[in-house]
TIMI-2910 file (N, C-alpha, C, CB; in pm, 1 decimal, decimal comma, always signed):
<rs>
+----------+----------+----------+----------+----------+----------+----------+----------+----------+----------+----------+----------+------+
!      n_x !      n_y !      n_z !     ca_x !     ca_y !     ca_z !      c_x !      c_y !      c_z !     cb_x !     cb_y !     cb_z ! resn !
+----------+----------+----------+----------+----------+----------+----------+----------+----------+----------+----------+----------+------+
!    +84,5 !   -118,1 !     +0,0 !     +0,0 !     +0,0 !     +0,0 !    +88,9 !   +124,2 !     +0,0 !    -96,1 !     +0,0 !   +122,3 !  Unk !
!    +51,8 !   +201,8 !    -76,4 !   +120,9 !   +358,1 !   -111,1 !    +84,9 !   +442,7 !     +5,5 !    +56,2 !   +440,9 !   -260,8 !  Unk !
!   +160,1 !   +523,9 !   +128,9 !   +128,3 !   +631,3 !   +208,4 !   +127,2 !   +761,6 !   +133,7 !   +218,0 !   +636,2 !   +317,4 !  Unk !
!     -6,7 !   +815,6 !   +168,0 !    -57,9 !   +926,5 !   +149,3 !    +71,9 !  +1046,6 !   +176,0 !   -187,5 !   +930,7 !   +244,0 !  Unk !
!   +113,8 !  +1130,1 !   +106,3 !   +207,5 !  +1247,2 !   +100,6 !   +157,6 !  +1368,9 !   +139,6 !   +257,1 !  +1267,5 !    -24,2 !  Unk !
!   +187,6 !  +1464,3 !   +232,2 !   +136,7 !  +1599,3 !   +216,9 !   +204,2 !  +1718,8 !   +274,5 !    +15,4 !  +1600,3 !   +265,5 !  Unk !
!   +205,8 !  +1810,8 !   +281,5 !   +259,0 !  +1945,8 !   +255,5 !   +188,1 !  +2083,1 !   +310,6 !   +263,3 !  +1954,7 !   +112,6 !  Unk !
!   +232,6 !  +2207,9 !   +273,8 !   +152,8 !  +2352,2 !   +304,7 !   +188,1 !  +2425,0 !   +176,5 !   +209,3 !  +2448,0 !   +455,0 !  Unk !
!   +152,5 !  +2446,9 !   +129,2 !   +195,0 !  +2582,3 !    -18,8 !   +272,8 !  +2676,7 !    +72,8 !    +23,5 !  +2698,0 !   -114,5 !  Unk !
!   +271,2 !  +2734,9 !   +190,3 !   +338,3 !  +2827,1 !   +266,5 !   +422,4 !  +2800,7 !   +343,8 !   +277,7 !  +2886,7 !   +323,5 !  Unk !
!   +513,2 !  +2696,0 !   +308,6 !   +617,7 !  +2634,7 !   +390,3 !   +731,6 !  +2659,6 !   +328,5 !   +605,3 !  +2494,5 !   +414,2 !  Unk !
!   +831,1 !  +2680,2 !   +355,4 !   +953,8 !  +2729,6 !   +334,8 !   +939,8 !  +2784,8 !   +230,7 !  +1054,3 !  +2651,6 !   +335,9 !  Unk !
!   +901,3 !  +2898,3 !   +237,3 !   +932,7 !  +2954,7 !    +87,1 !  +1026,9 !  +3051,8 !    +81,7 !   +816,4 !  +3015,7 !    +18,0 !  Unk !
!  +1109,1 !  +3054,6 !   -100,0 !  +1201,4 !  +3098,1 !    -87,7 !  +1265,2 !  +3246,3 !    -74,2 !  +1226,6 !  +3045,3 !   -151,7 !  Unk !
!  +1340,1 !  +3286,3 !    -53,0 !  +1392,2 !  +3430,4 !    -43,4 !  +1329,2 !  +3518,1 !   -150,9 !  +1551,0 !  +3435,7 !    -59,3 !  Unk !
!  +1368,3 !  +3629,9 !   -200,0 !  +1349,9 !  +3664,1 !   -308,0 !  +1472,3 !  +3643,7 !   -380,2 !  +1300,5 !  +3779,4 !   -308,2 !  Unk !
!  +1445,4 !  +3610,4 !   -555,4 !  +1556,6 !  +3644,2 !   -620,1 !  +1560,4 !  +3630,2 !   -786,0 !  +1655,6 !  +3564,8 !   -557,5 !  Unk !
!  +1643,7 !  +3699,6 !   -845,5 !  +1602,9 !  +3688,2 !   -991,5 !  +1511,7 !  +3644,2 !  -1044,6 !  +1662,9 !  +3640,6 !  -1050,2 !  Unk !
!  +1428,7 !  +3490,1 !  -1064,7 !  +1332,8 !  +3447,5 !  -1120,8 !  +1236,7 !  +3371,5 !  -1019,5 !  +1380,3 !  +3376,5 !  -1226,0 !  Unk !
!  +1151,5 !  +3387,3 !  -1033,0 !  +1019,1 !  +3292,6 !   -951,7 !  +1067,5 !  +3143,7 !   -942,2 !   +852,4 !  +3289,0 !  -1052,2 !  Unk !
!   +969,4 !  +3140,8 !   -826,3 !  +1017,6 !  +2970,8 !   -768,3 !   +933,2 !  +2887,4 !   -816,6 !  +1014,5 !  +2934,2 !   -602,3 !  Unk !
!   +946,5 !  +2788,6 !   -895,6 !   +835,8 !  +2704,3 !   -971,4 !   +829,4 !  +2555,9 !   -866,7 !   +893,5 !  +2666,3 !  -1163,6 !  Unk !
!   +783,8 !  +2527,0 !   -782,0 !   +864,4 !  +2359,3 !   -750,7 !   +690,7 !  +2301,3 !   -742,0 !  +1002,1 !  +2331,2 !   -540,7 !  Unk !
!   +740,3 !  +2180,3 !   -846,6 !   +628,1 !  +2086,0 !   -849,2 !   +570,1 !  +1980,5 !   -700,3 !   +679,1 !  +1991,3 !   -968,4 !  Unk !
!   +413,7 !  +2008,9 !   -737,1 !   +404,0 !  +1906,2 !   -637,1 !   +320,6 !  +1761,8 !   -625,1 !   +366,7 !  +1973,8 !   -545,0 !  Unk !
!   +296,1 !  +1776,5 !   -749,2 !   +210,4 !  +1676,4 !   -816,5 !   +221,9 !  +1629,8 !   -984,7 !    +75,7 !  +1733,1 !   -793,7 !  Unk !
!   +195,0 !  +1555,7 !  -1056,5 !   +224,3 !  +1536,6 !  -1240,2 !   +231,8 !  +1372,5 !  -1244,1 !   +412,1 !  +1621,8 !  -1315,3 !  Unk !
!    +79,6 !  +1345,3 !  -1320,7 !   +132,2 !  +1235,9 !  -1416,4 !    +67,6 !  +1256,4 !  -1580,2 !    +81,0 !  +1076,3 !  -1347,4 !  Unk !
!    +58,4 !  +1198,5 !  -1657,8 !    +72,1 !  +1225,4 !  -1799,8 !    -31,4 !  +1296,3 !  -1848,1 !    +84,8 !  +1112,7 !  -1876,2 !  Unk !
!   -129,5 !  +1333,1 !  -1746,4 !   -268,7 !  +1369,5 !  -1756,5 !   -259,6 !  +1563,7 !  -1687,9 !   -378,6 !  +1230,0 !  -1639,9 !  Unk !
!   -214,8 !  +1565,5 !  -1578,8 !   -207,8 !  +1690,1 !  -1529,4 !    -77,0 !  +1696,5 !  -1440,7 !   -337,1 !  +1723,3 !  -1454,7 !  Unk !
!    -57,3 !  +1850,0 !  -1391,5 !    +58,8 !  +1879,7 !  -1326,4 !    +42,7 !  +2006,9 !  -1239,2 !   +166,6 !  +1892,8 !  -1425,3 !  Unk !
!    +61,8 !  +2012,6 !  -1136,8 !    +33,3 !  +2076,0 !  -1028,5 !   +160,6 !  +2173,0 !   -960,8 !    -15,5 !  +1968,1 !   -940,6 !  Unk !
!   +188,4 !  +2271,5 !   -963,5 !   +253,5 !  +2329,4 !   -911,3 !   +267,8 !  +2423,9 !   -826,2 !   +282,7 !  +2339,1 !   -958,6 !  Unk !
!   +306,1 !  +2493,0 !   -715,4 !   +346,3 !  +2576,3 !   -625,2 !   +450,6 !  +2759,6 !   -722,5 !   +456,3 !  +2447,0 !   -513,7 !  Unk !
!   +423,6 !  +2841,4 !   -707,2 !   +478,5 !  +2888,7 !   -748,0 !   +518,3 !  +3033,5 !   -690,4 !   +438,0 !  +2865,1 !   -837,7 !  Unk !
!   +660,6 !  +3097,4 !   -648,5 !   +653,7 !  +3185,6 !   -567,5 !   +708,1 !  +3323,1 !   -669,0 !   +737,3 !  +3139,9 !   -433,1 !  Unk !
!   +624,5 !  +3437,8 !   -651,2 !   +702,5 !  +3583,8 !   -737,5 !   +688,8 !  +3656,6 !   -615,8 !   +614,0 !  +3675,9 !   -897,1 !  Unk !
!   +828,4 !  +3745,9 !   -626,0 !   +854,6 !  +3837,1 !   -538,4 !   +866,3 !  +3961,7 !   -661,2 !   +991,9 !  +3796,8 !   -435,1 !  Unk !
!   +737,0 !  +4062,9 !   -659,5 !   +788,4 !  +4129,2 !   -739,1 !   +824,5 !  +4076,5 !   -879,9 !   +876,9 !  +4169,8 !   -678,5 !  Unk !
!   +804,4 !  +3997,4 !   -923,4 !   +825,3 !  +3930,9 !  -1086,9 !   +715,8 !  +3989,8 !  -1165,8 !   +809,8 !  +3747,4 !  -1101,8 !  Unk !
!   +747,9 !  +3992,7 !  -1298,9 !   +662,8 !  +4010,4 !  -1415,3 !   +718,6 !  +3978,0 !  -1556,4 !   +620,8 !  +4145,9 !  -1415,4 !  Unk !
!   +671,9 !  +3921,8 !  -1638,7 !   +677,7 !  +3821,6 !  -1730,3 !   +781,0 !  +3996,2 !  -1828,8 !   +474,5 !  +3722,0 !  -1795,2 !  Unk !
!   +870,6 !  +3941,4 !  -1888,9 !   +947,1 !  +4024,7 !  -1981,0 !   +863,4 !  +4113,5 !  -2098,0 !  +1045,1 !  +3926,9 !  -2050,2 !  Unk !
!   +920,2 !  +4222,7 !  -2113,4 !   +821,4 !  +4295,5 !  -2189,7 !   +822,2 !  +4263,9 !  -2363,8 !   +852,7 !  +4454,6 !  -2156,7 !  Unk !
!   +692,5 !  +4171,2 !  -2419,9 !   +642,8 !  +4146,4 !  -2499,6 !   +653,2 !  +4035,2 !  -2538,5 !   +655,0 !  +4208,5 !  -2557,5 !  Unk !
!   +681,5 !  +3966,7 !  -2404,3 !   +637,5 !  +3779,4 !  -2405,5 !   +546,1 !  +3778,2 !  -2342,6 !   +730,5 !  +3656,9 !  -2340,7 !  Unk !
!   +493,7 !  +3682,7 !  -2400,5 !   +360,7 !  +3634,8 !  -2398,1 !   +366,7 !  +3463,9 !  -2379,9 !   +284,8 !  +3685,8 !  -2540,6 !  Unk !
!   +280,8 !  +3446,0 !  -2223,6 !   +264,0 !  +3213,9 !  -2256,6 !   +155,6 !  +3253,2 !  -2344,2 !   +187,0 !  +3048,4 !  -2077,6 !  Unk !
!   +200,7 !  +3135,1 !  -2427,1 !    +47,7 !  +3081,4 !  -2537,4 !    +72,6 !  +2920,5 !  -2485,8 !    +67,0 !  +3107,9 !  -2779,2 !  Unk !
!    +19,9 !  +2860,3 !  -2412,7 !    +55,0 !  +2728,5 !  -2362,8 !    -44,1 !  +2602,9 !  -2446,8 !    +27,6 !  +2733,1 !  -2187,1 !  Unk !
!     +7,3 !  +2496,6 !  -2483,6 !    -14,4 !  +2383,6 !  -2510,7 !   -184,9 !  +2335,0 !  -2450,5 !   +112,8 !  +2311,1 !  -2452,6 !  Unk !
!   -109,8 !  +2368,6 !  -2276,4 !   -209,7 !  +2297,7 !  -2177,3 !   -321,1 !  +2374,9 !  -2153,6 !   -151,9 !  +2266,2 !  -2042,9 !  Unk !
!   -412,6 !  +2359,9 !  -2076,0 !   -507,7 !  +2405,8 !  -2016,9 !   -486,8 !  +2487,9 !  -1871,7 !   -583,4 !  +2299,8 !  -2010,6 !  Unk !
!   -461,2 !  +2605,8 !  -1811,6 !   -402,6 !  +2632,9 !  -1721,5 !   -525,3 !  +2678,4 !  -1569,8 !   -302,9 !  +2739,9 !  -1787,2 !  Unk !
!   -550,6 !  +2660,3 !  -1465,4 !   -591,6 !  +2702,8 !  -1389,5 !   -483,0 !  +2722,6 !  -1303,7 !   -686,1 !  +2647,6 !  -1361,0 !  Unk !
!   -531,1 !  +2861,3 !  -1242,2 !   -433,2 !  +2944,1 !  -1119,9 !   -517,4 !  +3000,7 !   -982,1 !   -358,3 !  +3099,3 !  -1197,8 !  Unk !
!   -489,4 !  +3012,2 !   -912,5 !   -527,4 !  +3066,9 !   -760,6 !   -431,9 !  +3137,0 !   -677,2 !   -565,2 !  +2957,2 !   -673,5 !  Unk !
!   -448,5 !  +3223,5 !   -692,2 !   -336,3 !  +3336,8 !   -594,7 !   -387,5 !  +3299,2 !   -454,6 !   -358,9 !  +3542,1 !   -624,2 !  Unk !
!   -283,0 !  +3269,5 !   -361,8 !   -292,9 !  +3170,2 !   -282,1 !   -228,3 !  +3311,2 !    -90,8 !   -157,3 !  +2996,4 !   -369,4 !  Unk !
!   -148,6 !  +3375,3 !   -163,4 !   -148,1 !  +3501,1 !   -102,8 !    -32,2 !  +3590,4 !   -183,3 !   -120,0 !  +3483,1 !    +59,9 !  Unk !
!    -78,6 !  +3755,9 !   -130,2 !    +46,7 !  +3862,8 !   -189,2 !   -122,1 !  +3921,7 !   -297,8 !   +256,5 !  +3754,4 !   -312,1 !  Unk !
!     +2,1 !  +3976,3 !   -391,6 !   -101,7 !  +4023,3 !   -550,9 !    -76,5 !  +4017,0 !   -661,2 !   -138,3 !  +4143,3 !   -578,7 !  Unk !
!   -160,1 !  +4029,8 !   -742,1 !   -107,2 !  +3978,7 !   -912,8 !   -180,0 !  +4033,3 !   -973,6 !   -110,2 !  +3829,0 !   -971,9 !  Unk !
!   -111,1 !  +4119,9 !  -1092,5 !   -240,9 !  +4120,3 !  -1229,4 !   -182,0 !  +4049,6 !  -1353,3 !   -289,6 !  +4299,5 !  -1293,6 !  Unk !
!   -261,9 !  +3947,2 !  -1383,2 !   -225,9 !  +3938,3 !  -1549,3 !   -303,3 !  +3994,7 !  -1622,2 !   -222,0 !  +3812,5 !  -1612,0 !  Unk !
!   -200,7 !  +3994,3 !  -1753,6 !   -265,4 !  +4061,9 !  -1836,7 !   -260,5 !  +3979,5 !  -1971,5 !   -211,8 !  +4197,9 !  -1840,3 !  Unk !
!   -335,9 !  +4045,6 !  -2070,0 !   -376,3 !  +3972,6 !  -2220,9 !   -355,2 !  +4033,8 !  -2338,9 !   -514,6 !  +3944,4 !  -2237,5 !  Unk !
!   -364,5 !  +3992,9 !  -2381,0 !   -302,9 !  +4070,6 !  -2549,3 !   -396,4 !  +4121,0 !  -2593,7 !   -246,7 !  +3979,8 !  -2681,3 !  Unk !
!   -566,2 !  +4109,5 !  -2564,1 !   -639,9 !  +4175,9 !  -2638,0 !   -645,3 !  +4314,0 !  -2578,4 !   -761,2 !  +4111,1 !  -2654,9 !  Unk !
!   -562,8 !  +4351,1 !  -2434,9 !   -566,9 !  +4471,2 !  -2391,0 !   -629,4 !  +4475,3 !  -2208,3 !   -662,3 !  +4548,9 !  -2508,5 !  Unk !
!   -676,0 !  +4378,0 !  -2192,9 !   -758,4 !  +4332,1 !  -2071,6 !   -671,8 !  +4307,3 !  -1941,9 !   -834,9 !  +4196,0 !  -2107,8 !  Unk !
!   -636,1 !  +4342,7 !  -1852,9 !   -592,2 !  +4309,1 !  -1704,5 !   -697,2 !  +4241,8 !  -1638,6 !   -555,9 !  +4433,9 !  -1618,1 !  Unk !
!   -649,1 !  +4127,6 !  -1532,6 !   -703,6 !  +4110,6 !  -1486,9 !   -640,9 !  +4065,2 !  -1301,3 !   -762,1 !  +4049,9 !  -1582,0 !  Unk !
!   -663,2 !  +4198,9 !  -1195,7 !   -583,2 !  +4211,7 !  -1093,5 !   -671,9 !  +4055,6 !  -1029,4 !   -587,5 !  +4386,1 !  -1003,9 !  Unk !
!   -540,2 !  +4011,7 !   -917,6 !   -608,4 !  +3906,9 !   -837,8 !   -536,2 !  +3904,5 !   -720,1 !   -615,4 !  +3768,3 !   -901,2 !  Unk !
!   -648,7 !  +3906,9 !   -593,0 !   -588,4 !  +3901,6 !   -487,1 !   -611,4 !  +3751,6 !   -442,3 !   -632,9 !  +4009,6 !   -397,7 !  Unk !
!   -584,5 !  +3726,0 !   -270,0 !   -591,1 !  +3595,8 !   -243,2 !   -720,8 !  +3553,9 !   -263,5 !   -546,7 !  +3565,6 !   -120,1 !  Unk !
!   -725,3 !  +3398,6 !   -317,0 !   -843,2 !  +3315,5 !   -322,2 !   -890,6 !  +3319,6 !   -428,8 !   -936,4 !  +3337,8 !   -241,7 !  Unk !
!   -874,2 !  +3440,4 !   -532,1 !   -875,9 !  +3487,8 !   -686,8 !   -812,7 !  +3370,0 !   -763,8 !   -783,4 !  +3636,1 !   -716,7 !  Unk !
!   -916,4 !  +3321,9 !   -864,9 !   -835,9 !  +3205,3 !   -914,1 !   -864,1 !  +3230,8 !  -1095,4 !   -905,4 !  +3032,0 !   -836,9 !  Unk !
!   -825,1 !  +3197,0 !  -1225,5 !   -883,7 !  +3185,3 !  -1349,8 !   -841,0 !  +3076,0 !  -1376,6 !   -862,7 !  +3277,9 !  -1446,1 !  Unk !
!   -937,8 !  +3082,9 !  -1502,2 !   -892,8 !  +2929,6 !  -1589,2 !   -849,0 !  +2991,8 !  -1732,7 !  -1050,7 !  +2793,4 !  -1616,5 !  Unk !
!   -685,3 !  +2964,7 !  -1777,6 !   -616,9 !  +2979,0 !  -1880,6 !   -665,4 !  +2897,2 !  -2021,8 !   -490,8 !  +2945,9 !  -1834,2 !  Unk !
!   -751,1 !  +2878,1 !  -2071,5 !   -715,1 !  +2797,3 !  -2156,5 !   -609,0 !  +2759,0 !  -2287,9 !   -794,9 !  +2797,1 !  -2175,6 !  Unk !
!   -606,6 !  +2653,3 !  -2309,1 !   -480,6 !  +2614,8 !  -2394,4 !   -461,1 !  +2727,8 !  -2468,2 !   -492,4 !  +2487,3 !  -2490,4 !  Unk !
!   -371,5 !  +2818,4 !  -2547,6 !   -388,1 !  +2903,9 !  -2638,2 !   -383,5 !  +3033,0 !  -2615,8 !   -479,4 !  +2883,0 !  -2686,9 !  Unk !
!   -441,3 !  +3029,1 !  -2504,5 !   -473,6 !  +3191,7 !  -2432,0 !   -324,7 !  +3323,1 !  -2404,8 !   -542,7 !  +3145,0 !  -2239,9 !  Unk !
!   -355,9 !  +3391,7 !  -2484,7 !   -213,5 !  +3466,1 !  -2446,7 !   -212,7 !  +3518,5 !  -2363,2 !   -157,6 !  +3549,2 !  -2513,5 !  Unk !
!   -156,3 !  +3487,3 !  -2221,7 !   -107,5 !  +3585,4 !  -2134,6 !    +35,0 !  +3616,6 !  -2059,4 !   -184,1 !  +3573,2 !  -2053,2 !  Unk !
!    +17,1 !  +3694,5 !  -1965,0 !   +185,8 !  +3757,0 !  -1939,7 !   +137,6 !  +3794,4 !  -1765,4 !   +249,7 !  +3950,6 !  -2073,9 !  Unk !
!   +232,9 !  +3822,8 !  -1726,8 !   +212,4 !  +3817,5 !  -1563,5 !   +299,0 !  +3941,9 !  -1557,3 !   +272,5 !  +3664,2 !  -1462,0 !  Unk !
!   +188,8 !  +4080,3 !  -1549,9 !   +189,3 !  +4204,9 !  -1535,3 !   +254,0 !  +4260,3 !  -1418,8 !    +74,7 !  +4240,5 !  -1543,2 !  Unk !
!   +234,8 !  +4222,7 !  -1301,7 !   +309,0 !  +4257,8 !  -1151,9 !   +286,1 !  +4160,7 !  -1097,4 !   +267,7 !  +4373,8 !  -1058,9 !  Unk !
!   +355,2 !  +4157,5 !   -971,1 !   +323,2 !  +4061,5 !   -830,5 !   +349,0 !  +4159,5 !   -745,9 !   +418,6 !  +3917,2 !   -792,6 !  Unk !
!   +349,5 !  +4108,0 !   -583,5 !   +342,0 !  +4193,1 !   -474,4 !   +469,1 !  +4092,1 !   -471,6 !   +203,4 !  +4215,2 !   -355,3 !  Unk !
!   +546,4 !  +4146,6 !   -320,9 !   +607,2 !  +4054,3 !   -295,4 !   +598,5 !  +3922,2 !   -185,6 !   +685,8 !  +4113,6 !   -288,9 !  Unk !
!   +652,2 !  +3793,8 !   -185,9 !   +580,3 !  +3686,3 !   -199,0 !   +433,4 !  +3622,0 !   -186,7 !   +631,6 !  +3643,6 !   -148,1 !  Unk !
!   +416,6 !  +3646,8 !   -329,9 !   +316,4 !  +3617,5 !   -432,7 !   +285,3 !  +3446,0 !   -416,9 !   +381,7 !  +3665,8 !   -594,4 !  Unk !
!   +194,7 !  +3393,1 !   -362,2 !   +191,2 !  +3259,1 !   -383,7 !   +102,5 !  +3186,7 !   -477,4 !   +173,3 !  +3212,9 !   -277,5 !  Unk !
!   +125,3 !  +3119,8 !   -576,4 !    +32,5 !  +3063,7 !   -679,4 !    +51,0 !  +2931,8 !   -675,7 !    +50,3 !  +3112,2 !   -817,2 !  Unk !
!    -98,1 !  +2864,6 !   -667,5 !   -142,7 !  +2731,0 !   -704,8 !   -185,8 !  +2714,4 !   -825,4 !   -235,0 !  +2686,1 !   -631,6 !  Unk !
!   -116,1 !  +2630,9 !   -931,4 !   -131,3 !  +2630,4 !  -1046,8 !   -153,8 !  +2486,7 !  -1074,0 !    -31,1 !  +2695,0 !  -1110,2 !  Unk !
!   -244,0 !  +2466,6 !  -1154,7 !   -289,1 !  +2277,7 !  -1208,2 !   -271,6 !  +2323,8 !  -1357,4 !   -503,0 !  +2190,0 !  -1164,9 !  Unk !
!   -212,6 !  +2231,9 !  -1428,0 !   -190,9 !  +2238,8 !  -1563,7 !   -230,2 !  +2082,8 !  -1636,0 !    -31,1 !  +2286,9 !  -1583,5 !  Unk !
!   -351,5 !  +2110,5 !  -1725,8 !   -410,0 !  +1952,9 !  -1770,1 !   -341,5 !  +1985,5 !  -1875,3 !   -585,4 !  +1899,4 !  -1790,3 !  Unk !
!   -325,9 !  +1858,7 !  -1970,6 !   -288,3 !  +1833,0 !  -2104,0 !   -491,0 !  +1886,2 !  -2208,5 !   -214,2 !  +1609,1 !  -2104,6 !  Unk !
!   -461,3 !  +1902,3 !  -2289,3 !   -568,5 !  +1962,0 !  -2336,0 !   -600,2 !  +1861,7 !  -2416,2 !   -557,0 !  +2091,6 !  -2392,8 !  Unk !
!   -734,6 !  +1797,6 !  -2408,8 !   -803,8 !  +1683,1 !  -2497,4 !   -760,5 !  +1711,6 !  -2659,2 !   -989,4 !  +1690,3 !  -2477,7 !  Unk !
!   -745,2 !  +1792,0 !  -2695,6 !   -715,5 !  +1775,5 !  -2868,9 !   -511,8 !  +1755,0 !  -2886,1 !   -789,6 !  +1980,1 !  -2974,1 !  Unk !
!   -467,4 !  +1745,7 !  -2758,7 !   -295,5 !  +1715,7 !  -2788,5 !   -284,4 !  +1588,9 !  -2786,5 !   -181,4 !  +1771,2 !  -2681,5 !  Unk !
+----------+----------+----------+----------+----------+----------+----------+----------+----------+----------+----------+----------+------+
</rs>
């Protein structure tokens, strides 16, 4: 029998520094689950994810706005969550500093 694993999203998290903290905490061929920390981060100016997958997010604490290419922000505080879909262009406009995001990433039924 397999023992059950578990954790806090708000447990050691890391300092601040150059790039956001991505560390996985879940993934098998179907979806992938991650933890993710910005201090102050924002996606480089005029990149854009257009992702494969299907993305849901939840700002978990701190602040965030993403934003979209058709011109649209969208600020999120804690408990604030969207659903990315595959394709969707967006960019990660500001954070506060430590920013905590719960992110699930499915594989998208037509890949």
């Amino acid at each position: 029998m397999t023992s059950p694993t578990h954790g806090s999203l708000l447990a050691d998290l890391p300092a601040p520094g150059a790039d956001e903290d991505f560390r996985p905490l879940f993934a098998n061929g179907a979806v992938r689950i991650e933890r993710i920390v910005s201090h102050h981060h924002a996606s480089p100016p005029g990149f854009w994810y257009e992702q494969t997958d299907d993305e849901w997010v939840m700002l978990v604490s701190g602040a965030a706005t993403l934003a979209f290419d058709d011109g649209r922000e969208l600020p999120l505080a804690p408990g604030d969550w969207a659903l990315l879909p595959a394709g969707c262009r967006h960019r990660v406009a500001q954070t506060a500093a430590a920013t905590v995001w719960l992110a699930v990433h499915a594989r998208h039924p037509d890949t």
